[in-house]
C-alpha positions, 0 to 999 in steps of 0.5 A: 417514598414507597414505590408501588408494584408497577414501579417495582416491575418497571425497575425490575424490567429495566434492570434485566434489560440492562443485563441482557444488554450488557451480555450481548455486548459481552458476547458480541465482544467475545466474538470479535475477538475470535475472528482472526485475520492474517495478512501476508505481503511482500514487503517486510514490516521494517521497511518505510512504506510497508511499516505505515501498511502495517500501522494501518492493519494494526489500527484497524484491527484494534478499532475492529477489535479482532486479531490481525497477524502481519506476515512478510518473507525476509527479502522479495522471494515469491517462493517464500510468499506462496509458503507463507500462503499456504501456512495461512490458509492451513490456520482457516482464518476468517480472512486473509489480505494479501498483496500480489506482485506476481500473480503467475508465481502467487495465483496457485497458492491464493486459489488454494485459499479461495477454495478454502473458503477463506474470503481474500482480499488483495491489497497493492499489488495485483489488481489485475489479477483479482478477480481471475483468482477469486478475490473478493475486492482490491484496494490500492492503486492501479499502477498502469493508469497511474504511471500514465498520469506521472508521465503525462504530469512529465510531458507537462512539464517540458520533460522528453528524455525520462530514466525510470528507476526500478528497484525491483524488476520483475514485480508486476506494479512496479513494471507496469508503472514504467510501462505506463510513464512510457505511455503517457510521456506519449512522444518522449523517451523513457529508459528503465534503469533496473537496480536493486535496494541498496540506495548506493548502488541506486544512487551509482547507477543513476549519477552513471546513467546521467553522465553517459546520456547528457540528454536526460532531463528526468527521473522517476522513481518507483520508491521514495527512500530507495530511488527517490532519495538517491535520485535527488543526491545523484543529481546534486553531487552533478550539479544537474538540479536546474537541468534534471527533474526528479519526481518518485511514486510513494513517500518517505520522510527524507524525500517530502522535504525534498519536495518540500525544499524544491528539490524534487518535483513531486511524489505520488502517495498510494496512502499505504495507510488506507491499503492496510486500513480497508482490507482488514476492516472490510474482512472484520465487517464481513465475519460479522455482518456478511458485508463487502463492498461490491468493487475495488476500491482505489487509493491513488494517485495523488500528488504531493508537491511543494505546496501541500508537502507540509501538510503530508510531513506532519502526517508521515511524522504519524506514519499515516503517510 
């Protein structure tokens, strides 16, 4: 069967096509893989929670098809976050995600990269801060209303004498989570036991705290696998389990089987996951198509209890949660 000339052209025309197709993908392709987005927070890669933030970066740098570096310093040292800042913003990257602990000691260094003209998203910490220096969106959890919901939660169930556990003073969130169980355990009591992040030490300070002030009938922990986990041993090793509830913000595998086992109360998940997912997947949208959403975006509080603790197991087995 011989083709005639039109069917010859319309072959010809659908073959360029295709070529012309094939190298706008090819192009396309080679521009993402030229954007290059930095994140720097400042929690280390091996710890649980911040491990599942950088799973979530990873991913979404792959899906994204650009290059994601993740940056953290090797403890809670602001001094060395801001350096980590400014090395980034001496790269020029097509966008920078960073979390914000304390925007006093950070905000000089973010600003710098803002007047760069590097688009900067904050992501876990910080939210306060954000549009004060700049950043174009947060996405996490506002800890201030969250605390207050996890108190009111408390108040709910019968508690009036509550141990805030803080493995961290001085970080912004974490305070302001304390600060807000106090505020929605509205006529009970809230003491903020400052620790460290050694969960045997955690677990000292606490198992003391509820020996010294028989009256406590809560703990909260701002950090499953460094309070959470020691909490619900400090009350087992006094037998004070009846007595004594425990409920922590964020999730650990150790401490979800707590939940799960009836051991401890509940969690709160912020989903880390989706707090490293959005940030690099709204800055890769933005180097190539100039879009943002218009606000921030929220990932919590939600809560984790007995009956759902199943469901979130077989998620944190993908560290996804």
């Amino acid at each position: 069967m011989r083709l005639q000339f039109r069917d010859l052209a319309l072959v010809g025309a659908l073959l360029g096509a295709t070529a012309l197709g094939a190298t706008a993908l090819g192009s396309t392709a080679a521009m993402a893989k030229d954007i290059n987005i930095i994140a720097v927070t400042h929690g280390q890669a091996s710890d649980p929670f911040w491990s599942i933030v950088k799973n979530g970066i990873t991913q979404a740098g792959k899906d994204q098809g650009v290059h994601v570096e993740y940056r953290a310093p090797e403890t809670f040292d602001m001094v060395a976050m801001g350096q980590l800042i400014d090395a980034a913003t001496n790269q020029q990257p097509d966008g920078l995600v960073i979390s914000d602990p304390d925007p006093d000691a950070l905000g000089p260094a973010i600003k710098k990269a803002v007047a760069a003209g590097i688009p900067v998203i904050s992501m876990n910490s910080g939210i306060g801060a954000a549009s004060k220096l700049g950043i174009l969106l947060h996405v996490g959890q506002d800890e201030l209303p969250a605390g207050r919901i996890v108190g009111a939660r408390m108040k709910d169930m019968g508690l009036k004498n509550v141990l805030c556990v803080n493995q961290e003073v001085g970080n912004a969130a974490l305070d302001q989570r304390c600060q807000g169980v106090k505020e929605g355990l509205a006529g009970g009591k809230v003491t903020v036991l400052p620790t460290s992040a050694d969960p045997t030490e955690t677990q000292s300070k606490i198992r003391a705290a509820l020996s010294s002030d028989p009256s406590i009938d809560g703990v909260i922990g701002l950090s499953a696998p460094l309070v959470g986990e020691p909490a619900v041993a400090a009350v087992e090793a006094l037998g004070a389990q009846s007595k004594v509830k425990v409920g922590s913000f964020d999730l650990s595998s150790a401490f979800l089987k707590d939940v799960a086992d009836g051991k401890a109360a509940f969690a709160v998940d912020q989903q880390p996951y989706l707090q490293g997912y959005l940030p690099v997947t709204f800055l890769a949208q933005h180097a190539k198509n100039g879009t943002m959403p218009a606000g921030n975006v929220a990932t919590g509080p939600s809560f984790v209890t007995k009956d759902n603790a199943g469901q979130v197991i077989d998620m944190s087995a993908k560290g996804i949660r």
